[in-house]
N, C-alpha and C positions, 0 to 999 in steps of 0.2 A: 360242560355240555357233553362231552364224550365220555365220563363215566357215566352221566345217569341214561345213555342211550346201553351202552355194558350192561348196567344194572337192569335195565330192562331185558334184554336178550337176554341174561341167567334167567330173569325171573319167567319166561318163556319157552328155555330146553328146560326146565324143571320138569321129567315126568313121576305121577305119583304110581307109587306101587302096588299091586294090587294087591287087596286083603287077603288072607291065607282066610280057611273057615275055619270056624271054631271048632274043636273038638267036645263030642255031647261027655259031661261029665258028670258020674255018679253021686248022688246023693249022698251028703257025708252024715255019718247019724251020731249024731248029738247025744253023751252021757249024762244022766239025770244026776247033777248037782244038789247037795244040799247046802242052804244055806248059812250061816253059823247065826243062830242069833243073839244076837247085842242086848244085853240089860241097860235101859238109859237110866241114865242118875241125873240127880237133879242137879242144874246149873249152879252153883256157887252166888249167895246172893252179892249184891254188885253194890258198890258204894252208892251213896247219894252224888248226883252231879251237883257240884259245888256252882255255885253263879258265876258267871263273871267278872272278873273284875273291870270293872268301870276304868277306865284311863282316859287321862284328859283330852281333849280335842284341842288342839292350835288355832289359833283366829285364822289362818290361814286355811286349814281344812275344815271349818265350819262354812268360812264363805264359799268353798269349792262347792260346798254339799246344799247350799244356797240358793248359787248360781246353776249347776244341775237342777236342782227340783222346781227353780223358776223356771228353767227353758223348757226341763219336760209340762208344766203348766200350760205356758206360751203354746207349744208345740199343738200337746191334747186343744187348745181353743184356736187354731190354726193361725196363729199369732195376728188375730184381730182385737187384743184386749188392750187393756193400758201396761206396760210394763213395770212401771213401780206397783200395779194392783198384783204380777206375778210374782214378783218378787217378795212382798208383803205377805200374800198367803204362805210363800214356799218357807219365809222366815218363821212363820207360825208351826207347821211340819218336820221342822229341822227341829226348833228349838223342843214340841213336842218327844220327838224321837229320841234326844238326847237326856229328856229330862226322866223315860222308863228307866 
């Protein structure tokens, strides 16, 4: 209790100092630069993007991505629906997704 009564009396003889004024200062004048100019060349044509390679899914990370795309279903219909119906759809979107 007795420092933050300190702390307060510092923060009260704090006085601020008074601004000095600015000194008016001369315009500084600016030499006219030239620019160098750049010849652009053309970019180097660029490989084709190869696809990806497809890697298997675990039955394990299929059902996670299952159970996500049901709840967000559920969720979007304020989960007044049947839940094996969210579930059924989201297996349908999975398995979609998986089969690009």
């Amino acid at each position: 209790m007795a420092t933050a009564k300190k702390k307060a009396e510092k923060k009260v003889e704090k006085k601020v100092a008074p601004k000095k004024a600015a000194a008016a200062k001369e315009p500084v004048k600016k030499e006219a630069t030239k620019k160098a100019t750049v010849k652009k060349t053309a970019a180097p044509a660029k490989a084709p993007v190869k696809a990806a390679v497809a890697r298997e899914i675990s039955p394990e990370e299929r059902y996670h991505m299952v159970e996500t795309a049901a709840y967000f279903r559920a969720e979007k219909d304020s989960f007044r629906g049947d839940s094996s119906q969210y579930w059924t759809e989201a297996e349908k979107e999975v398995a979609a997704m998986l089969k690009k």
